[in-house]
C-alpha positions as CSV (number, residue, x, y, z in Angstrom):
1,X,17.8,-9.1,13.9
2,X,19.3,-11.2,11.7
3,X,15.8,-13.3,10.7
4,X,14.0,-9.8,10.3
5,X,16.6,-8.7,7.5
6,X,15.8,-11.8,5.5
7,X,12.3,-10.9,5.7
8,X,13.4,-8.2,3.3
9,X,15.5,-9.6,1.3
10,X,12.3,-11.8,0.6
11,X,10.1,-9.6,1.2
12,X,15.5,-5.3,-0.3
13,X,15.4,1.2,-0.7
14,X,12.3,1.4,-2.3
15,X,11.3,4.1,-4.7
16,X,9.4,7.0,-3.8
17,X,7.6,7.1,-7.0
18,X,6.2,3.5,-7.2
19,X,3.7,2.7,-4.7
20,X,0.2,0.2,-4.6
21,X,-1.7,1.8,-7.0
22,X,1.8,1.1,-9.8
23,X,0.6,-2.2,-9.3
24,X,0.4,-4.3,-12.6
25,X,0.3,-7.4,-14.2
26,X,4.1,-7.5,-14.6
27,X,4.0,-8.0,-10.7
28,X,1.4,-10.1,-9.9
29,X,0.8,-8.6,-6.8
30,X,-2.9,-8.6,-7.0
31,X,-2.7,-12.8,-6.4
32,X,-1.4,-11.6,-3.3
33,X,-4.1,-10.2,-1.5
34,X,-6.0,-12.5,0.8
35,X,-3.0,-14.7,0.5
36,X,0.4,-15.7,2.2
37,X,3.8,-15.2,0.9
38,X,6.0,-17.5,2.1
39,X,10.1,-16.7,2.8
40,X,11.5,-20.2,2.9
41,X,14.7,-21.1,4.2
42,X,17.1,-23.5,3.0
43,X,16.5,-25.0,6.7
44,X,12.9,-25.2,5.9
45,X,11.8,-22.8,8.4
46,X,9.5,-19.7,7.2
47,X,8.3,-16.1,7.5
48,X,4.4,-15.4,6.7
49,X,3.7,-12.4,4.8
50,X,0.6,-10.6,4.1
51,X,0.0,-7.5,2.1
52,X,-3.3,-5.3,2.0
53,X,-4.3,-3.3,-1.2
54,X,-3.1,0.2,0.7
55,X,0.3,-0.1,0.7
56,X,0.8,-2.2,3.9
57,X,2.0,-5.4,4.8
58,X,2.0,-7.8,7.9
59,X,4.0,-11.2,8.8
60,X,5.2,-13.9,11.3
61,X,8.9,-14.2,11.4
62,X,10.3,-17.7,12.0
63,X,10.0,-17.1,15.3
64,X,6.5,-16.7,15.2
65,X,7.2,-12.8,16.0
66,X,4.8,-10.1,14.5
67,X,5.9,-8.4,11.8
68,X,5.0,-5.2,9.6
69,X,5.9,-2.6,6.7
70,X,4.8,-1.2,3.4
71,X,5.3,-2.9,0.2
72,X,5.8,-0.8,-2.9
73,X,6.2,-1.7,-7.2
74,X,9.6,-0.8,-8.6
75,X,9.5,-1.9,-12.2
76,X,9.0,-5.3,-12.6
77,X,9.6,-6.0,-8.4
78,X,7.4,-5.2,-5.4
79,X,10.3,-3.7,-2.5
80,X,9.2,-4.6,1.1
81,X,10.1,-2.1,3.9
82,X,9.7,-3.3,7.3
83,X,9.3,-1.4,10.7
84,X,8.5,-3.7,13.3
85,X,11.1,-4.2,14.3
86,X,12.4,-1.6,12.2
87,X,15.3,-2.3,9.7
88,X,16.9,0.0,7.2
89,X,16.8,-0.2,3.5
90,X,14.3,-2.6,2.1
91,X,14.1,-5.8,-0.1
92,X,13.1,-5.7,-4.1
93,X,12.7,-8.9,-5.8
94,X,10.3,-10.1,-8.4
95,X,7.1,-11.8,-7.1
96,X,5.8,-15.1,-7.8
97,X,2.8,-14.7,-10.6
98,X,0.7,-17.1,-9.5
99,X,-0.9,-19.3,-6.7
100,X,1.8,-22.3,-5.5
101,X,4.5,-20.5,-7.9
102,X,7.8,-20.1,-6.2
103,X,10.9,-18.5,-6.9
104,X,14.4,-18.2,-6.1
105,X,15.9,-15.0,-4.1
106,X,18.7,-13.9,-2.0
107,X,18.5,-12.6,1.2
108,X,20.7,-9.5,2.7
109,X,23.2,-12.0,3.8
110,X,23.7,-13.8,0.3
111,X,21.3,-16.9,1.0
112,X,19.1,-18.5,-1.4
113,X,15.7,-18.5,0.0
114,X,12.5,-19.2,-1.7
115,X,9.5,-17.3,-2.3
116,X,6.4,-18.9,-2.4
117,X,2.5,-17.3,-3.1
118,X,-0.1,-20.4,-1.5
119,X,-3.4,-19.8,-1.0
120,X,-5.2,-18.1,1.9
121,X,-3.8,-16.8,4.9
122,X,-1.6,-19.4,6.4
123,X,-0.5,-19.2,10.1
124,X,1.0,-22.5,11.0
């Protein structure tokens, strides 16, 4: 599914070594928690993302379908796998630092989307 793959490019294989508790300030994934990462498109349209301390993360696709995985720290990126629905390989890119900070990525496909950390768990 094409919209699931950019998912992961937003949210691209992760390591086996790194995991939640490699979690650091180089990351910022601890702004995270308790908040929604958005996958923007250059459409406008976007995926909702949630990840939980234990490794796990959660999401709407465009669509409004449900979405899950794990989330892992590689270095200086955090490297979302999803399974539902499952897709091989999974996305690494460097996460935004802080609240309403966004930054460029690609997706699998070559797009620029944008990554963006806003506040509290946003559904709409």
């Amino acid at each position: 599914m094409k919209i699931s793959r950019l998912l992961l490019l937003a949210a691209l294989a992760a390591s086996p070594l790194a995991g939640p508790a490699a979690a650091g300030p180089k990351t910022g994934i601890d702004h995270a928690f308790g908040n929604t990462l958005l996958t923007i498109d250059p459409d406008g349209r976007s995926r909702k993302i949630w990840l939980k301390p234990d490794g796990t993360w959660t999401g709407l696709s465009r669509r409004g379908l449900d979405l899950a995985g794990a989330w892992s720290v590689n270095g200086d990126k955090v490297c979302l796998k999803q399974s539902k629905p499952r897709l091989p390989g999974s996305m690494c890119e460097k996460f935004p630092a802080q609240m309403g900070a966004s930054l460029k990525a690609k997706d699998p496909s070559g797009k620029t989307v944008q990554l963006k950390l806003v506040k509290g768990r946003v559904t709409k």
